[in-house]
C-alpha positions in Angstrom: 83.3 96.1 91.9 81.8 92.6 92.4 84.3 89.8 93.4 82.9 86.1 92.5 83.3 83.4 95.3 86.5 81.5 95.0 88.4 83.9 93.3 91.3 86.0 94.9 91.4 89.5 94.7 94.5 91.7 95.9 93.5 95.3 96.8 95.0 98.3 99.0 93.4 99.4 101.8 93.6 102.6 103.7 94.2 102.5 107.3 91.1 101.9 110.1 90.5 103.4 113.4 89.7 100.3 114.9 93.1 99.1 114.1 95.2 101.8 115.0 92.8 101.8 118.3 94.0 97.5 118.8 98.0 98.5 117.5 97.6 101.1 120.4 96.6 98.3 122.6 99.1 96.0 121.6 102.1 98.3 122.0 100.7 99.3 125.4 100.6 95.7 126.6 103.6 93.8 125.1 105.1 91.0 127.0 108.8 91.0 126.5 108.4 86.9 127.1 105.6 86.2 125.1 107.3 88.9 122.0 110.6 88.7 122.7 111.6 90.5 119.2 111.4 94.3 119.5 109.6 95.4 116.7 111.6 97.1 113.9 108.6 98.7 111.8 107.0 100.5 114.9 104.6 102.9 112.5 103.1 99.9 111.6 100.2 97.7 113.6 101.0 94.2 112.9 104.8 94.2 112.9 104.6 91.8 116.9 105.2 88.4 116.8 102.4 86.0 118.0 101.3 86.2 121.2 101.5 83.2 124.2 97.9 82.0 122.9 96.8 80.5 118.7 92.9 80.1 117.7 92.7 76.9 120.0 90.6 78.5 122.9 88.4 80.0 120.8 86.7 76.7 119.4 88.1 74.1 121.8 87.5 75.7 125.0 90.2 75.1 128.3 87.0 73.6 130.1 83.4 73.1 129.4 79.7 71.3 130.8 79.0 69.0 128.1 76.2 67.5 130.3 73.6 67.5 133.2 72.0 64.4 135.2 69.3 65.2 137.3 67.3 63.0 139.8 63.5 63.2 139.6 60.6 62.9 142.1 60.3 59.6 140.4 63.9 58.6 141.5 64.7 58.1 138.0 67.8 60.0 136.5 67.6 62.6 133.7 70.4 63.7 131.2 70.5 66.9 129.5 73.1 68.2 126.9 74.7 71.4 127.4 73.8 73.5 124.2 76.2 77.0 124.4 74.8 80.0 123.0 77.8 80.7 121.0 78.1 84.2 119.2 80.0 85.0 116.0 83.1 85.8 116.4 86.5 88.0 114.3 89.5 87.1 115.1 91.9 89.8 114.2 95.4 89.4 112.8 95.6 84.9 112.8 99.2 84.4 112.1 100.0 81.7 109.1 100.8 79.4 111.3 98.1 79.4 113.8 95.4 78.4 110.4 97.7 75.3 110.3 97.1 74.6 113.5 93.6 75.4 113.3 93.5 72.9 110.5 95.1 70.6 112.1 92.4 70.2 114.9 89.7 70.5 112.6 91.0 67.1 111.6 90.8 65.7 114.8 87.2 67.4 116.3 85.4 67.4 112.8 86.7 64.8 110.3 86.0 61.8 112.7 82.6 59.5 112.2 81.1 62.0 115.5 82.1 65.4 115.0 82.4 67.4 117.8 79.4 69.5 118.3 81.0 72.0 120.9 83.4 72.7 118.5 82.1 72.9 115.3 79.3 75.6 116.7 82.5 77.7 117.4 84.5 76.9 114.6 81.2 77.8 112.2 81.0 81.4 113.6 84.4 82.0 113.6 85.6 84.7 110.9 89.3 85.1 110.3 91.0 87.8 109.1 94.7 86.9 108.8 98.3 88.8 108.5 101.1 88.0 106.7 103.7 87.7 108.9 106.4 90.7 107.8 109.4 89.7 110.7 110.3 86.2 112.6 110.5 86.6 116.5 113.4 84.4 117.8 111.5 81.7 118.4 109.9 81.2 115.4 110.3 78.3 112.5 107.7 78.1 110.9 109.9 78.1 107.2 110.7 74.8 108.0 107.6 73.1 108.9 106.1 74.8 105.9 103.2 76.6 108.1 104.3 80.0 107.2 105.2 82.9 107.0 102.6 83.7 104.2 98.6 82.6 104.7 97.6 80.8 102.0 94.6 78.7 102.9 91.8 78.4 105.5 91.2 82.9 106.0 88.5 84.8 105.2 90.4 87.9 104.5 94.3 88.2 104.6 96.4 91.2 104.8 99.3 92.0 104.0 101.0 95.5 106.0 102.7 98.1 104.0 103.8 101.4 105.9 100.9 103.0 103.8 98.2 100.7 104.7 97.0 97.2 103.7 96.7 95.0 100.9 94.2 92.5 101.4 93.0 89.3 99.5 89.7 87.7 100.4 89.5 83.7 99.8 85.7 82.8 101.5 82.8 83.9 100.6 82.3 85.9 103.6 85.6 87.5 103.2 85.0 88.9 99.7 81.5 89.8 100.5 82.9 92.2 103.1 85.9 93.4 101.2 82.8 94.9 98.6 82.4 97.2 102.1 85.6 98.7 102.0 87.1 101.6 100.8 90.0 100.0 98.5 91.8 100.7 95.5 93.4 98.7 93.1 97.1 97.6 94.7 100.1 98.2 91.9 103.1 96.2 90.9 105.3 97.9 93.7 103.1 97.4 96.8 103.0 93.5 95.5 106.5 93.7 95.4 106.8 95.4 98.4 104.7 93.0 100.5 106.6 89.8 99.1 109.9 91.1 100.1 108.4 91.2 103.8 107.5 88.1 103.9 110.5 86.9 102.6 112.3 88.7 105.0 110.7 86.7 107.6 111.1 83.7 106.3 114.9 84.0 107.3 114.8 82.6 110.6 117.0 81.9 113.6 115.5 78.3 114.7 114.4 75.2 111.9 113.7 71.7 111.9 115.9 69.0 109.9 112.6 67.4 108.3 109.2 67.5 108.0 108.7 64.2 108.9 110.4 62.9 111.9 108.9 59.5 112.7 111.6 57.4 112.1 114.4 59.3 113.4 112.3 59.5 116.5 111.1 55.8 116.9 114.5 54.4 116.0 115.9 56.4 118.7 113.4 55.5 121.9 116.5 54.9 124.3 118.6 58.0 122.9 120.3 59.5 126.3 119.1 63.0 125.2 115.4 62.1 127.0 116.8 61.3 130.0 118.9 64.8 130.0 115.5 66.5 129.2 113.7 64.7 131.6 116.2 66.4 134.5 115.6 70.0 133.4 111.7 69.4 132.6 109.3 70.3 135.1 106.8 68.5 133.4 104.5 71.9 134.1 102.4 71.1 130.8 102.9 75.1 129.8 103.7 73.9 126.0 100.6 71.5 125.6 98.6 74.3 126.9 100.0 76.9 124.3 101.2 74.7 121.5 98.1 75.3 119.0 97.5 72.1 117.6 97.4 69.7 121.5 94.4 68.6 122.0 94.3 66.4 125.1 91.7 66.6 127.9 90.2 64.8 130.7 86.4 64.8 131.5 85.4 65.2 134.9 81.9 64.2 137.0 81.1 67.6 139.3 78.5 65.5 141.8 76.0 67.4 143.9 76.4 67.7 147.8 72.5 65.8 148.2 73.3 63.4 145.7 70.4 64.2 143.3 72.7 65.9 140.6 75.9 66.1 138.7 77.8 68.0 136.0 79.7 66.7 133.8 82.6 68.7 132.5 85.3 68.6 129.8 88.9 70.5 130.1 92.1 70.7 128.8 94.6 67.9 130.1 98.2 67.0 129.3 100.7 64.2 128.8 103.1 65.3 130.8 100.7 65.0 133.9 100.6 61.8 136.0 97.0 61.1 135.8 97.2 61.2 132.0 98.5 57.9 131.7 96.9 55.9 134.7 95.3 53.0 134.1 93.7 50.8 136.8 96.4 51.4 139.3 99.4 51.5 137.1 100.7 55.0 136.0 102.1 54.1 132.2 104.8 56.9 132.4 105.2 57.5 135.8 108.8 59.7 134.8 109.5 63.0 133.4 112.0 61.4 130.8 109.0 59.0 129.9 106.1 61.8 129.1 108.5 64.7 127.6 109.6 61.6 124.8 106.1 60.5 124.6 105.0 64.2 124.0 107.6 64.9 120.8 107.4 61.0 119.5 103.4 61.8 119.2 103.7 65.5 117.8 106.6 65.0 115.2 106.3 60.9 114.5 102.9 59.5 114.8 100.7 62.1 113.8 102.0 61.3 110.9 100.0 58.3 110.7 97.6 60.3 112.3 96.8 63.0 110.5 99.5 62.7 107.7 101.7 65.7 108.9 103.7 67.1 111.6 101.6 68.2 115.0 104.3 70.9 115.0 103.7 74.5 112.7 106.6 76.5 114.2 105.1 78.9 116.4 107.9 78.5 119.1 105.0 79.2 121.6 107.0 76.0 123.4 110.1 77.1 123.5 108.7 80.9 124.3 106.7 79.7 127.4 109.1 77.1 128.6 110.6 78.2 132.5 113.5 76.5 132.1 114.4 77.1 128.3 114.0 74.1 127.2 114.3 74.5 122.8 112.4 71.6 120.9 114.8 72.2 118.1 118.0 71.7 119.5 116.5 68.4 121.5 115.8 67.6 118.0 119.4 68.7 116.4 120.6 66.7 119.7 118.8 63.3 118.8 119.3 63.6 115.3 123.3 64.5 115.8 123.4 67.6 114.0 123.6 69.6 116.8 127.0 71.6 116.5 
């Protein structure tokens, strides 16, 4: 059966080896912190919520040599770019969410005047096949940011888990050339019913934002006493920039030679809530906890708005997951806002 390029196709799947084989995997190696629901469908493979790390590693890398200077016989200094010989790569099981996020930086490395050419190799050779998410972990709020729990952009191939197997929809051309590969058969009204009524399922969650937009709620409450209650239980660690999916701060770095005659430079993940992110010639901007937690949740749920017309936040919870003292973005918000109870 032929399936022309831009049109969606929904289609049953049997089960894979090479699934059960990564479900196997999975099982063996769940982290009660990074997953803390128990997962209630255990004869299927993708019934785990996401684990403590999105897409954002694999096309903007934690650190990286952008470039080279080298000192000649001549004395005269040469630069050379750092081209990386990146390989294709599948990413198996992308949560709805994590796309968003993925989108989301797409905006930032590739729809400027200079695209990033680090990131765009990766992003270029990236394949994605996607899951419909069929439970919500605790954590998770991504109904109310409108990032999930379906996929319904940005895949190559999406699935959907029934106890029987798979029905999957391809969107790129890629995706529905490969789906011609598989063994499929035509999914029926009941497994479409079936698979919606999962996803509704976990769309009933335990955590949600008031609104999608933020920004003025946020701005018109700079001096709210809630930052400075944060501010004495944050450890200003930076473990949510570096999981949230969608921060994409960094500092470059010169790596100078011993003799003088070379230097590397390097590129790697930074984060507002350390002091050197905000120095400038001597003065450290927000030299406070209070001051970098309130600059980190004005930028991600008010100006990116401006930005990037949306929210920086999809609903992962990977912040509220990873955070060692429990601190719950929601509530700060619900605090703020005064609808906390």
């Amino acid at each position: 059966m032929c399936w022309p390029a831009g049109q969606r196709w929904r289609y049953r799947l049997r089960y894979l080896d090479c699934f059960q084989s990564i479900a196997e995997w999975l099982h063996r190696h769940t982290i009660a912190r990074a997953l803390p629901v128990k997962p209630v469908r255990t004869s299927t493979i993708f019934c785990l919520a996401n684990g403590p790390q999105a897409i954002k590693p694999l096309t903007f890398a934690s650190q990286e040599k952008l470039w080279r200077c080298q000192r000649d016989a001549n004395g005269e200094i040469r630069f050379t770019s750092n081209e990386p010989e990146i390989e294709p790569l599948a990413v198996i099981g992308a949560r709805a969410c994590d796309i968003a996020a993925l989108y989301i930086q797409d905006q930032h490395f590739l729809h400027a005047q200079n695209k990033d050419p680090f990131y765009l190799a990766r992003r270029e050779r990236l394949f994605l096949v996607a899951v419909n998410c069929t439970h919500a972990a605790a954590t998770c709020f991504c109904a109310s940011t409108g990032d999930g729990p379906q996929v319904k952009y940005g895949y190559d191939i999406a699935l959907s888990e029934l106890d029987e197997g798979f029905i999957v929809e391809g969107r790129s051309d890629r995706g529905l050339e490969l789906m011609q590969r598989l063994p499929t058969a035509e999914a029926g009204k009941e497994q479409l019913e079936i698979a919606a009524e999962l996803i509704q399922g976990a769309a009933q969650q335990q955590r949600q934002l008031p609104s999608r937009n933020l920004k003025d709620l946020l701005f018109d409450n700079l001096e709210h006493e809630r930052w400075q209650a944060i501010g004495e239980r944050c450890l200003s660690c930076g473990n949510c920039t570096a999981v949230c999916p969608t921060c994409f701060c960094y500092r470059e770095d010169e790596n100078a030679a011993l003799d003088g005659n070379s230097s590397e430079h390097y590129r790697q993940w930074d984060s507002c809530f350390t002091q050197g992110h905000s120095y400038i010639h001597g003065l450290t901007i927000r030299a406070d906890t209070p001051k970098r937690y309130r600059q980190w949740l004005t930028h991600k749920l008010g100006s990116w708005h401006d930005q990037y017309g949306r929210s920086g936040c999809v609903g992962c919870g990977r912040c509220i997951t990873w955070c060692p003292v429990g601190i719950d973005i929601t509530e700060e918000i619900a605090a703020i806002s005064g609808e906390s109870g």
